[in-house]
Every structure is written in structure tokens, then in C-alpha cells.
N, C-alpha and C positions, 0 to 999 in steps of 0.2 A: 229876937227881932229878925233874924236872918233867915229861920226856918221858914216863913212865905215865897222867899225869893228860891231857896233851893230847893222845895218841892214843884213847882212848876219846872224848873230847868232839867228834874232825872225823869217827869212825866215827858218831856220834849225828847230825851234823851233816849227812851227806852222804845218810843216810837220811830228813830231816828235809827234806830239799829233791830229792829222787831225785822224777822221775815214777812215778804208782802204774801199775804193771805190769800191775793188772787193769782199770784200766781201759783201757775198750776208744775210740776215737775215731770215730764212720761222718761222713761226708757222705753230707748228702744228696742227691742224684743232680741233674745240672746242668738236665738240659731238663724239658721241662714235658712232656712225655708220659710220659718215666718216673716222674716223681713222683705224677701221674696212676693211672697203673698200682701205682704201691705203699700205694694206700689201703685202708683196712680196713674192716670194717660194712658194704659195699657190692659190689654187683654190675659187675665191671670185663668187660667185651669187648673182649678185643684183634683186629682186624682187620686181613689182610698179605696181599698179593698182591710177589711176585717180579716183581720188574720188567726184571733180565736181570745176568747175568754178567760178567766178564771176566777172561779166563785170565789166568795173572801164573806162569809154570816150571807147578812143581806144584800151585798151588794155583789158587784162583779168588776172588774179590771179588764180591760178592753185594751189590745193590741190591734192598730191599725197600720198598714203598707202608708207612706204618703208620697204622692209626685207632684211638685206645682210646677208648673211653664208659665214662664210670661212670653205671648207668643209674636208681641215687638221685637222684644231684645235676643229672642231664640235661644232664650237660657229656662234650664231645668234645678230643679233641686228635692232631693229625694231625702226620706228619713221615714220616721215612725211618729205616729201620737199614742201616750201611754194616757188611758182615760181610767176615771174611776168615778160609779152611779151607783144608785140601788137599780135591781134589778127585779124583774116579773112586776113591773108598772101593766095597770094594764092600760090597752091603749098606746102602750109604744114602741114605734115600729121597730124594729131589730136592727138599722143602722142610724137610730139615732142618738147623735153625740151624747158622750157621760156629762156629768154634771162639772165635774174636773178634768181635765185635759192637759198635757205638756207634750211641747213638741221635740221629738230627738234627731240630729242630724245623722245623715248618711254615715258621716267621717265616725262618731261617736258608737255605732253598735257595736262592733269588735271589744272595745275598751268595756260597753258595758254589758257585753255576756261575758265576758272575764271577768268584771267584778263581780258579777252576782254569783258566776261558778264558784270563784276563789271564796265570797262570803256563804254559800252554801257549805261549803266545806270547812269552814274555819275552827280553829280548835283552841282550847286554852293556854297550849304551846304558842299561842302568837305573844306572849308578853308575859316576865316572872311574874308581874304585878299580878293580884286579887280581881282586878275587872278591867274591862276594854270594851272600846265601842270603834267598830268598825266601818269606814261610809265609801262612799262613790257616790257624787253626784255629777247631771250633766248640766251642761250650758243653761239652758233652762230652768235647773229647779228641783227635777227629776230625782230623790237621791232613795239608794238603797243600804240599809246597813244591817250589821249583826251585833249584838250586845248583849253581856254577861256582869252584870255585876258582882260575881264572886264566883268562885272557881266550882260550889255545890250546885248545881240543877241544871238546868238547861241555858242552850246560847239561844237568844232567842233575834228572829229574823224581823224588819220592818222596810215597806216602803212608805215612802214621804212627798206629797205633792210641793214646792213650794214651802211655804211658808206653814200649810195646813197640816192638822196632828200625825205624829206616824201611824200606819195601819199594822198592825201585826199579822208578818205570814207563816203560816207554816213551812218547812223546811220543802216539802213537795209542792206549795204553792210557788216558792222561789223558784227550784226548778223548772215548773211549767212557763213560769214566766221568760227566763232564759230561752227555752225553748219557744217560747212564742216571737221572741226577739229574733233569734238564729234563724225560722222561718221566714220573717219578714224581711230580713237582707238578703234572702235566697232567694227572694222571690224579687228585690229590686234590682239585684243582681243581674237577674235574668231578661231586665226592660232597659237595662243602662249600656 
């Protein structure tokens, strides 16, 4: 006889502690150039110069310079966007955004052309153990690693947007990308 009264009460109960559906959860954006860029009342200038490519199959990896000002508050903030699209679309212009994009802080380059140097180079003396995965991610999302699941074949390199699958690079495509990196603070370098 009790079962009528206690199913209605865990039906009250489970809605009573259920997350609300409408609402919505944002973060807000990790680096300080996109958050820069998402202010309002104010006049924002984003500034990007392409600083070079690298094939990867069908696609390509896009290293871009970034500068935003908001030119109320007479603050700048500089970094890079590491993009990733297919590439030889036809029909699209040469600087138009990939299809993936993360943004890297100013502060962050240094830290990550050293990771990707150190993971370019990395060897099987990093751990006794049979396999190791090695990362570097930044504020964003942005993360680069090297991985060997056992000590026979190769260490094999990946970038990773986020959340989305890793991309496997070649040991030279790592390098170029470092080096597209090192350019791009040599060039902010020289505006800051």
C-alpha cells in the first residue's frame, strides 16, 4: 500500500535535485587576448599577419602573429592562433580562417617552442618503463605530445586541438611548426 505514496515523492525528489536544463554554463575564454577581444562598450582591433603553413595529408596548420587593442582602455595583447583546415578549397582566399583555431598568449611561446623542441627530441631514455606519452599543453587547449608505446619502433609526434582527435606529425613537421612559432614572437617582438 505504501508504494503509491513513495513513487510520487522520489519523482518530486529527483526533479528537486535534477540540474536546470536551461541553464546555460560559458567559460570564459583561457587566454588573455581572447578575453581582451570579447569586451564590449569599446573599440577592439584585431591585428594578424600569417606567418606560414604546414602541410599535414590534406590539410594544413596555420600559424598566425595576433595583436588586439582595445583602443578605450589603451591596452594591447599579443600572441599567436595555431589553426587547422583542409587546404586547396577552391574558392578560398589565402587568409581565411581554418576551420580550428586556438589562441596562444604572448607569455606562453617561449615555454612552447621548448616543449616542442624538448618533444622533437625526445628519446626512450626519458622513463625505464616500456612506453610514455609525453604533453605540453597551453591555456587554451593547444596541446603537443610524443608517444611510444614500447620501447621497438618509432616515438611518434601529435598535435591536439582541444578536445578534438590528435593529428599525427612528422618529426619535421614538429620542427617547422616550432619554427613557425619562434618566428612569430620575433616578429611581435619587434611591434611591442
Amino acid at each position: 500500500m505504501r508504494a503509491p505514496i513513495i513513487l510520487p515523492a522520489v519523482i518530486v525528489a529527483s526533479f528537486a535535485f535534477a540540474p536546470d536544463a536551461g541553464a546555460q554554463t560559458t567559460n570564459p575564454p583561457a587566454t588573455t587576448i581572447e578575453n581582451l577581444q570579447l569586451r564590449s562598450d569599446t573599440v577592439i582591433v584585431k591585428g594578424f599577419t600569417t606567418v606560414g603553413t604546414v602541410p599535414v595529408g590534406d590539410a594544413v596548420i596555420t600559424v598566425r602573429s595576433k595583436e588586439s587593442s582595445d583602443i578605450g582602455q589603451s591596452q594591447k595583447a599579443y600572441g599567436i592562433a595555431v589553426g587547422f583546415g583542409k587546404s586547396g578549397e577552391p574558392g578560398r582566399p589565402e587568409n581565411f580562417p581554418p576551420k580550428i583555431s586556438l589562441a596562444v598568449d604572448y607569455d606562453e611561446l617561449d615555454p612552447l617552442a621548448g616543449a616542442i623542441d624538448y618533444l622533437g627530441k625526445i628519446t626512450y631514455d626519458v622513463t625505464p618503463l616500456a612506453g610514455f606519452d609525453a604533453s605540453f599543453a597551453t591555456k587554451s587547449g593547444l596541446r603537443f605530445s610524443a608517444h611510444s608505446a614500447h620501447r621497438q619502433g618509432g616515438i611518434q609526434a601529435f598535435i591536439q586541438f582541444g578536445d578534438a582527435p590528435k593529428i599525427p606529425l612528422a618529426l619535421e613537421q614538429l620542427a617547422q611548426l616550432r619554427n613557425l612559432i619562434t618566428q612569430a614572437k620575433t616578429s611581435l617582438d619587434a611591434i611591442k
